[in-house]
PASEBA-1860 file (N, C-alpha, C; in nm, 3 decimals):
! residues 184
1> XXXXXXXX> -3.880/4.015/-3.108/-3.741/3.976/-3.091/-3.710/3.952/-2.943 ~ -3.764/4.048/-2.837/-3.720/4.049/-2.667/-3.800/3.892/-2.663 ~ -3.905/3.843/-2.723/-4.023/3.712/-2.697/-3.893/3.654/-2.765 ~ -3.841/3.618/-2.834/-3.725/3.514/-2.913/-3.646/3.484/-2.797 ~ -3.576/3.582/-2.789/-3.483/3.612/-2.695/-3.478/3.556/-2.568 ~ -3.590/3.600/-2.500/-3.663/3.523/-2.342/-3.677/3.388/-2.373 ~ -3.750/3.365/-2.391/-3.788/3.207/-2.466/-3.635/3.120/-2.482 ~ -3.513/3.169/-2.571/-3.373/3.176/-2.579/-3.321/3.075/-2.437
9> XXXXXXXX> -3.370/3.216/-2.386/-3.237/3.232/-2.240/-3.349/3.129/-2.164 ~ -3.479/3.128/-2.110/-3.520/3.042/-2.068/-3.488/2.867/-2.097 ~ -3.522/2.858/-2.201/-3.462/2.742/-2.257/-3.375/2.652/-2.239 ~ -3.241/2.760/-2.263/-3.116/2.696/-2.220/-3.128/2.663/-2.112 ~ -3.142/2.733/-1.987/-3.136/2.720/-1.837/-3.251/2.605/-1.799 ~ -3.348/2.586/-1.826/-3.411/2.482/-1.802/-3.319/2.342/-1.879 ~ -3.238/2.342/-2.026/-3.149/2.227/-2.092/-3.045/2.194/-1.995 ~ -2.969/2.344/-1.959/-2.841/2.316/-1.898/-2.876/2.262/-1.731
17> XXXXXXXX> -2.982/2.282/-1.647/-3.039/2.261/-1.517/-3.078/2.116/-1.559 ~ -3.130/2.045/-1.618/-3.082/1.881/-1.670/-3.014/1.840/-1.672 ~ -2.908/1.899/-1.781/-2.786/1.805/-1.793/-2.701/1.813/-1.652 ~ -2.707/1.927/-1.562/-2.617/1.916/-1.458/-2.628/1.818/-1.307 ~ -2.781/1.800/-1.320/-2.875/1.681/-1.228/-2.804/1.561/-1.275 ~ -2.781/1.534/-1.377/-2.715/1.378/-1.407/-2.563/1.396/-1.369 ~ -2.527/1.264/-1.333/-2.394/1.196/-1.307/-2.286/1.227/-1.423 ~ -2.172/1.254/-1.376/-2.074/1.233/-1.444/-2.060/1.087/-1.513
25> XXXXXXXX> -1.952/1.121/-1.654/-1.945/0.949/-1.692/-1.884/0.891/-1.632 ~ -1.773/0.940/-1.525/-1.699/0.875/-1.439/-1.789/0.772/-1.342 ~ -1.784/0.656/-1.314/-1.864/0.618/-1.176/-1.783/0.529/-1.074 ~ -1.799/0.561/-0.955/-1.735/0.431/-0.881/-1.750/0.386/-0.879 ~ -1.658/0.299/-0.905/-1.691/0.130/-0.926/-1.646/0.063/-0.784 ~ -1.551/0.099/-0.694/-1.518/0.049/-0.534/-1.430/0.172/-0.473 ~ -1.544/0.203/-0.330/-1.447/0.293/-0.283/-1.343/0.238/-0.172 ~ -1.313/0.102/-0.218/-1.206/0.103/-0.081/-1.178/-0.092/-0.223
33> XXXXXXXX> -1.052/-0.103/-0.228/-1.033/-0.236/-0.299/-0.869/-0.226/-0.255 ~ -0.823/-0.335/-0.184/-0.690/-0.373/-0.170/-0.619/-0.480/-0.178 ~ -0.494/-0.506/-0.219/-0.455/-0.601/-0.311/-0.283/-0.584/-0.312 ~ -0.233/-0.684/-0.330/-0.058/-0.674/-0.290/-0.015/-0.704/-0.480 ~ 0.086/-0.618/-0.451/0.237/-0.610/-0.577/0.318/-0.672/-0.569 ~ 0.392/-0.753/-0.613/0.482/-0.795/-0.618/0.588/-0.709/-0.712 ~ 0.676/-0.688/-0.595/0.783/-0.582/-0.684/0.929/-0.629/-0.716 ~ 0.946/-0.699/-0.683/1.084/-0.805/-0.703/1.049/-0.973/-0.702
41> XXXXXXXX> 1.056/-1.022/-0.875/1.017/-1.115/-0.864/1.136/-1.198/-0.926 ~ 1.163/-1.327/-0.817/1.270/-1.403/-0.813/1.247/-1.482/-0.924 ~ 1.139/-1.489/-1.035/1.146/-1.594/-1.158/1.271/-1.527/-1.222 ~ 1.365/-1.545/-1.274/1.460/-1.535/-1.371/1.450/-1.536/-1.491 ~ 1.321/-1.640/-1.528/1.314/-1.675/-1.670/1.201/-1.581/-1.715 ~ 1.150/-1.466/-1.682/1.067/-1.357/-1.731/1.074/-1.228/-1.750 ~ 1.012/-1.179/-1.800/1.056/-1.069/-1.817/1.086/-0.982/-1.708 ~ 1.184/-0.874/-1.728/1.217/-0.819/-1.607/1.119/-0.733/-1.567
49> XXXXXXXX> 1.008/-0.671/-1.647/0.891/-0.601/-1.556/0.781/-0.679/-1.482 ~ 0.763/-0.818/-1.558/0.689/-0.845/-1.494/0.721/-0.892/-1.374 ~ 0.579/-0.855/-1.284/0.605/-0.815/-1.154/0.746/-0.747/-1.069 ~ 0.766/-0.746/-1.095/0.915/-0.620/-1.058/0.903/-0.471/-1.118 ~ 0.987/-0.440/-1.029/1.016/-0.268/-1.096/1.165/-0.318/-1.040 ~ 1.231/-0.244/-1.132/1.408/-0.193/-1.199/1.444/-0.187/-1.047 ~ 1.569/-0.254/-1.040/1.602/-0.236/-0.921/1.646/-0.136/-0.868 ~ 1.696/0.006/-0.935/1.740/0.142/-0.880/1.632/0.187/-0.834
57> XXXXXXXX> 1.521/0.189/-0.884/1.328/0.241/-0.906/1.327/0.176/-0.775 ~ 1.309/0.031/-0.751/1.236/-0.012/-0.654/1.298/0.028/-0.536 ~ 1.447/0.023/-0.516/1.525/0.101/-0.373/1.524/0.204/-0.373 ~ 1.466/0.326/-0.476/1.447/0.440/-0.439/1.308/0.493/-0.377 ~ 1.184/0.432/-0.420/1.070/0.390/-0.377/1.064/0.397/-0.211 ~ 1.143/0.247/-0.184/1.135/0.196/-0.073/1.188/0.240/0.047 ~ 1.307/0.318/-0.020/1.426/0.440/0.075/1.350/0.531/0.100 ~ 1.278/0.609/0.011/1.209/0.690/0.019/1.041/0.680/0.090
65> XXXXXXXX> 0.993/0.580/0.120/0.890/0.540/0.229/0.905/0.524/0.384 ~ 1.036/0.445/0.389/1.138/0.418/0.484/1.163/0.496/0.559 ~ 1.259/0.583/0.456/1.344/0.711/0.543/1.245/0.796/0.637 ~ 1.095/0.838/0.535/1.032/0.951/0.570/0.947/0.889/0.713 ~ 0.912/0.767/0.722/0.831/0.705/0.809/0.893/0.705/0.961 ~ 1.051/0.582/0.938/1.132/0.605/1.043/1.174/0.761/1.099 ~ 1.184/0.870/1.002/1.190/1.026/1.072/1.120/1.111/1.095 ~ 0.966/1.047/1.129/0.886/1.095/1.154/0.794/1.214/1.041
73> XXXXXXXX> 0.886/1.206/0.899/0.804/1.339/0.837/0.636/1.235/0.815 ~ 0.638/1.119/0.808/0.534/1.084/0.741/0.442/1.006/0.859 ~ 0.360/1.010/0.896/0.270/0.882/1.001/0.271/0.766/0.905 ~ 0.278/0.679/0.981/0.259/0.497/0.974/0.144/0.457/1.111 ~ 0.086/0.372/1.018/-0.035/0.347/1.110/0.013/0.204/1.124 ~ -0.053/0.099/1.249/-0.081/-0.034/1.284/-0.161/-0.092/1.153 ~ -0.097/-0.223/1.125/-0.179/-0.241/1.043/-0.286/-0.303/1.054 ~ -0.333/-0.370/1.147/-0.476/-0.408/1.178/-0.547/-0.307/1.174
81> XXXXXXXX> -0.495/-0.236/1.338/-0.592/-0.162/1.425/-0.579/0.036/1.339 ~ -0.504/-0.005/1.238/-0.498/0.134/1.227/-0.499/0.263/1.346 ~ -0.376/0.223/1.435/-0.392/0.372/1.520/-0.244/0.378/1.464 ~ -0.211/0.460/1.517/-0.041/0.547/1.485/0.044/0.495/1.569 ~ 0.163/0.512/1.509/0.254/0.465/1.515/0.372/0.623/1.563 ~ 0.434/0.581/1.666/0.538/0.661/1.714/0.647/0.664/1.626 ~ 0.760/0.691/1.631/0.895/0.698/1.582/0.962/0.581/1.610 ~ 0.967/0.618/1.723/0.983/0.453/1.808/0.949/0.342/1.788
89> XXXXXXXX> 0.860/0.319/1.747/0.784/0.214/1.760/0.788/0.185/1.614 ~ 0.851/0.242/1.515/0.864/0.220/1.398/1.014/0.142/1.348 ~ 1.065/0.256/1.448/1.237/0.197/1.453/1.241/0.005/1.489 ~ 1.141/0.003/1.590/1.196/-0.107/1.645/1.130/-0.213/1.518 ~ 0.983/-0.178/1.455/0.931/-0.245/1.347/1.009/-0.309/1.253 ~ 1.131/-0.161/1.228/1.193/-0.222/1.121/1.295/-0.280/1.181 ~ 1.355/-0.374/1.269/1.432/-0.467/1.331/1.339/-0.570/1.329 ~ 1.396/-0.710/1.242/1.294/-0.846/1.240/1.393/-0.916/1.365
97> XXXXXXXX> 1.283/-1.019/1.469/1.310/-1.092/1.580/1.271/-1.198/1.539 ~ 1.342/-1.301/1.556/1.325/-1.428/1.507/1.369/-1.546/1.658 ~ 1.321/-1.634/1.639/1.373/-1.733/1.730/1.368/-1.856/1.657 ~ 1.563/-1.946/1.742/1.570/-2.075/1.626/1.634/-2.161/1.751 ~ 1.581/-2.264/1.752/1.677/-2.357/1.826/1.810/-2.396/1.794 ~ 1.918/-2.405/1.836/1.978/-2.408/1.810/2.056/-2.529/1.906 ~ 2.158/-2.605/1.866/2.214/-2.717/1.943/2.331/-2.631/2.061 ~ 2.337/-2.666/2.134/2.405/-2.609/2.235/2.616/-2.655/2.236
105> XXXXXXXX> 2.674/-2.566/2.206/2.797/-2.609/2.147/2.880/-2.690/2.283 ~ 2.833/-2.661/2.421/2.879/-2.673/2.535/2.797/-2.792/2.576 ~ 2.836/-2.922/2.617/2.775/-3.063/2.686/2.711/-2.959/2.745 ~ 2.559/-3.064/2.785/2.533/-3.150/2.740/2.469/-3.153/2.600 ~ 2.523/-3.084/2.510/2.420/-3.039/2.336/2.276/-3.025/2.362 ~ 2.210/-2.943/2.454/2.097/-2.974/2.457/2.035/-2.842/2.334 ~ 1.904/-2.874/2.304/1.852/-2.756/2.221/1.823/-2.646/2.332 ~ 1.838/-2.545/2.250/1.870/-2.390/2.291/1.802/-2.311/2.245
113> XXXXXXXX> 1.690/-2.239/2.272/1.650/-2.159/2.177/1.726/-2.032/2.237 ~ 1.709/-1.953/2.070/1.826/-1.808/2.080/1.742/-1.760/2.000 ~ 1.753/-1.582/2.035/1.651/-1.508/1.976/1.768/-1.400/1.864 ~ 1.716/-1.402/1.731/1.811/-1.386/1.662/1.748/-1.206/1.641 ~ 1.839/-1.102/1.629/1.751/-0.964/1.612/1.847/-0.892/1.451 ~ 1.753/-0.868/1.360/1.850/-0.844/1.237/1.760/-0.724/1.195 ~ 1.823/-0.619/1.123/1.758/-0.533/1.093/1.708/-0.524/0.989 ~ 1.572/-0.456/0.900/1.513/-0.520/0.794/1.602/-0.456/0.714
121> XXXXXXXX> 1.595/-0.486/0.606/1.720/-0.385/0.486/1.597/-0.389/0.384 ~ 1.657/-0.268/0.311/1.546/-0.242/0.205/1.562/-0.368/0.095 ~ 1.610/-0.417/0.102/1.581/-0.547/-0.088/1.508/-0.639/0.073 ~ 1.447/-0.638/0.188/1.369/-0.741/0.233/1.241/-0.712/0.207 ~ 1.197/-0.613/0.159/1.085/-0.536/0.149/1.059/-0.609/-0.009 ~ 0.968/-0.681/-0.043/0.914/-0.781/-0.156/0.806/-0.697/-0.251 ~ 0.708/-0.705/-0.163/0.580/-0.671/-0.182/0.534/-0.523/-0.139 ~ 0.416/-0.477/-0.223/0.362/-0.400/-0.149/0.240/-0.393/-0.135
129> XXXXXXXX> 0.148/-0.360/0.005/-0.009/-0.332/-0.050/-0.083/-0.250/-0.075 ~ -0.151/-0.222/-0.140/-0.228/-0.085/-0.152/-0.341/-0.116/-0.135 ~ -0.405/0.021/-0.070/-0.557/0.056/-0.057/-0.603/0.141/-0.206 ~ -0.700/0.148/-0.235/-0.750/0.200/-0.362/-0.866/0.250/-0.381 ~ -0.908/0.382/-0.416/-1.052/0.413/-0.476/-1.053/0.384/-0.681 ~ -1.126/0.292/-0.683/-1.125/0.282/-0.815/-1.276/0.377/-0.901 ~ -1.250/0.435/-0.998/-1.347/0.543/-1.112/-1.303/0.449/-1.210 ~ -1.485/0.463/-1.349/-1.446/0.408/-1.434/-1.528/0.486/-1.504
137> XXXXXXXX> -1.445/0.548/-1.640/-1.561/0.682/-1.724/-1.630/0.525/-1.817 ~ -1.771/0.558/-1.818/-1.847/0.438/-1.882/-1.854/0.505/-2.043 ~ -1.794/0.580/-2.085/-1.788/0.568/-2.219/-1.659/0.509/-2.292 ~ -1.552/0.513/-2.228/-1.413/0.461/-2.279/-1.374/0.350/-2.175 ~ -1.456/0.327/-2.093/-1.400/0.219/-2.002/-1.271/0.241/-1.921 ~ -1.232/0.317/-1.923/-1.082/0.379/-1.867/-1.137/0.404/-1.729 ~ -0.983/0.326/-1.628/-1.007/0.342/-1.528/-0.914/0.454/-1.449 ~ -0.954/0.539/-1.352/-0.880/0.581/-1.250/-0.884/0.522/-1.111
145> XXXXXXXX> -0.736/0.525/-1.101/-0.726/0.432/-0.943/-0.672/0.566/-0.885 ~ -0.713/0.605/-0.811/-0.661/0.671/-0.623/-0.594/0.578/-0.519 ~ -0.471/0.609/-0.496/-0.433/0.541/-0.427/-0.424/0.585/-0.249 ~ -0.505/0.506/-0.171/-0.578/0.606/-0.050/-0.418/0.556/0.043 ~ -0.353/0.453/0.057/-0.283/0.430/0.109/-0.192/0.282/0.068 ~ -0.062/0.256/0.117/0.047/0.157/0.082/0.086/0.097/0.211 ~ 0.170/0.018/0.213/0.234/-0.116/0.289/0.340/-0.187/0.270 ~ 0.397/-0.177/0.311/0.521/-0.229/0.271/0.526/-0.336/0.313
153> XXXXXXXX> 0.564/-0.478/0.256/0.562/-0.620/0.315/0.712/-0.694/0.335 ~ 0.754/-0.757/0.368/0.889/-0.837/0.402/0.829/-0.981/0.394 ~ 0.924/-1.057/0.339/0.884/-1.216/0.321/0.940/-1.279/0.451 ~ 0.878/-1.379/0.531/0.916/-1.455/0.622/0.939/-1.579/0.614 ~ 1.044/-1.609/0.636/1.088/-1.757/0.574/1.136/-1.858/0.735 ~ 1.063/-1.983/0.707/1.084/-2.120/0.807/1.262/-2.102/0.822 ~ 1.241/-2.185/0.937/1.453/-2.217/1.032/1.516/-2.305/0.860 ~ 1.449/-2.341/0.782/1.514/-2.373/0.647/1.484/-2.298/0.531
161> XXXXXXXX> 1.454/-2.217/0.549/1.470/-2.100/0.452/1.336/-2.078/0.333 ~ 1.265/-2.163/0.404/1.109/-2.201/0.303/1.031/-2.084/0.340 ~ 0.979/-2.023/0.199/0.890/-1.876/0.213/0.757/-1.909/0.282 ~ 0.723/-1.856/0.434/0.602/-1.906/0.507/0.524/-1.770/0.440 ~ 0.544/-1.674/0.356/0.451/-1.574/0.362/0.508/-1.408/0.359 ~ 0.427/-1.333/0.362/0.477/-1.149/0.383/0.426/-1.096/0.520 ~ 0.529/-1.033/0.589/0.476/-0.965/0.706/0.478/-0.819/0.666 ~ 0.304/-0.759/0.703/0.315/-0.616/0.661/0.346/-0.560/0.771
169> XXXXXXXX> 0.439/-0.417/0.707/0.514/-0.343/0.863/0.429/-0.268/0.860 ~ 0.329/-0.177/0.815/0.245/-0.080/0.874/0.195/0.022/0.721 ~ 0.107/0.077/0.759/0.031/0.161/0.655/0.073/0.269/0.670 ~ 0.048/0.349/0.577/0.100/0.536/0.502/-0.020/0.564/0.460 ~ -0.110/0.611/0.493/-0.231/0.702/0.367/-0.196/0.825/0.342 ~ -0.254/0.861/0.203/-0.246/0.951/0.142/-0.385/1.000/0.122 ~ -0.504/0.956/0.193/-0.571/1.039/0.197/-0.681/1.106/0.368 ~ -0.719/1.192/0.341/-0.794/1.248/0.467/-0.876/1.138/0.520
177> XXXXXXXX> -0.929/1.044/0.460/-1.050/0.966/0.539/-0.999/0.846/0.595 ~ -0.843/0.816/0.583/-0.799/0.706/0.656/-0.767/0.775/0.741 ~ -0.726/0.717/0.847/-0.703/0.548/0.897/-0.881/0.548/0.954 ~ -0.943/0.632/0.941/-1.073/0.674/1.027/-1.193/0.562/0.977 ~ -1.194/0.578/0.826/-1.278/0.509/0.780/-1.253/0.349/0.788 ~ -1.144/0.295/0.847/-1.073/0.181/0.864/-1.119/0.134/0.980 ~ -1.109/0.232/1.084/-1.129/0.174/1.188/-1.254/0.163/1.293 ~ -1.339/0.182/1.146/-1.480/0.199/1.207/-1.522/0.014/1.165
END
């Protein structure tokens, strides 16, 4: 019976010392994938989720990224260079500077350029981008996304009001290996 027994307990521990050498079913599939949202979308004729979130949702979101960034509870990084961002230097971020020629109301009408300074308001905030670690368990195909960090974007529009594009104001991570692994 102690020979059953041994044999038993050996057994297992050599089965279970296998199965623990192999991989989880989870696998990564990309540890770094980024990609913009569209969170307010001006089609009318669709549905209201797609691409949008509810407009109370999306200004509470965005207030709440905003607030914590401009008061320092949260760091905002550069978005190229990923270094940090002051208080300061956030405040002034969120003020958009624009320059427009303008005709001069006083002879001789000559063009004028004037530098226009407006502050961003949260419904200018469109888009957003995220950084991402994506997992995929290979038996159900189900994915988990990590979201390592966000961006908040503002649309920039030509002296006639034509959408040239999104300017991102700066990054937030949410995890330990940014901005580091970024800026290597």
């Amino acid at each position: 019976m102690k020979k059953f027994l041994f044999v038993s307990v050996v057994l297992s521990i050599v089965l279970l010392s296998c199965n623990s050498g192999e991989s989880s079913d989870n696998d990564l599939v990309t540890k770094r994938i980024q990609y913009d949202v569209v969170i307010q979308n001006p089609e009318t004729d669709m549905d209201w989720w797609v691409q949008n979130i509810e407009g109370s949702n999306r200004e509470k979101l965005i207030r709440s990224i905003i607030q914590r960034v401009t008061e320092g509870e949260v760091k905002a990084y550069d978005f190229i260079s990923c270094k940090p961002y002051s208080v300061s230097e956030i405040q002034n971020i969120m003020k958009r500077t624009d320059s427009i020629s303008m005709e001069s109301p006083i002879p001789p009408y000559d063009m004028v350029d004037t530098v226009l300074v407006t502050e961003i308001r949260l419904s200018d905030i469109k888009k957003l981008r995220f950084l991402e670690e994506w997992s995929m368990d290979n038996k159900t195909l189900a994915f988990t996304k990590k979201v390592a960090g966000i961006c908040p974007m503002v649309e920039r529009h030509s002296e006639t009001g034509e959408l040239l594009g999104y300017k991102p104001l700066f990054w937030v991570f949410f995890d330990d290996k940014y901005p580091a692994e970024l800026q290597q």
